[in-house]
N, C-alpha and C positions, 0 to 999 in steps of 0.2 A: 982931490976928488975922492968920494966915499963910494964904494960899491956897496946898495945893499942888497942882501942874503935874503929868502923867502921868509926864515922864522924871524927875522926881523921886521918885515912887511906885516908878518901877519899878526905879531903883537902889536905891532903899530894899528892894524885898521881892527882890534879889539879891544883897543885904548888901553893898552896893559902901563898903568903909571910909570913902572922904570925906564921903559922903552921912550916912552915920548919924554919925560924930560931930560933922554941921552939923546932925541932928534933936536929938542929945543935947543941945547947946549952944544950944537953945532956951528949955531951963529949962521953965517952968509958962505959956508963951506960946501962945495956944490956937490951933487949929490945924482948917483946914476943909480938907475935902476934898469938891469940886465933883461932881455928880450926872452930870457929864458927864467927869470924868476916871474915876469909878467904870464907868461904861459903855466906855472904853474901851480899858480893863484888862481887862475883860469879854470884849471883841470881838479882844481882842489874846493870850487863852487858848488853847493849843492842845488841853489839854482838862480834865474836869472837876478833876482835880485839882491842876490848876495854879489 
């Protein structure tokens, strides 16, 4: 199981190329995203539709 990190989220959902082809190259390796890095992605929105 992978725990990811918020600065990893958040090149992830800016499509930052390295990032996603280190997600791709995870394969079927299951993958947590912590209650607390959802929160502060949240806190870090400027507004709803971000």
């Amino acid at each position: 199981m992978i725990l990811l990190d918020t600065d990893i989220m958040i090149d992830l959902l800016r499509n930052y190329p390295p990032a996603v082809v280190w997600l791709r190259s995870l394969g079927d390796e299951e993958i947590a995203l912590p209650g607390f890095v959802v929160m502060e992605l949240i806190q870090g929105c400027r507004n709803k539709a971000e």
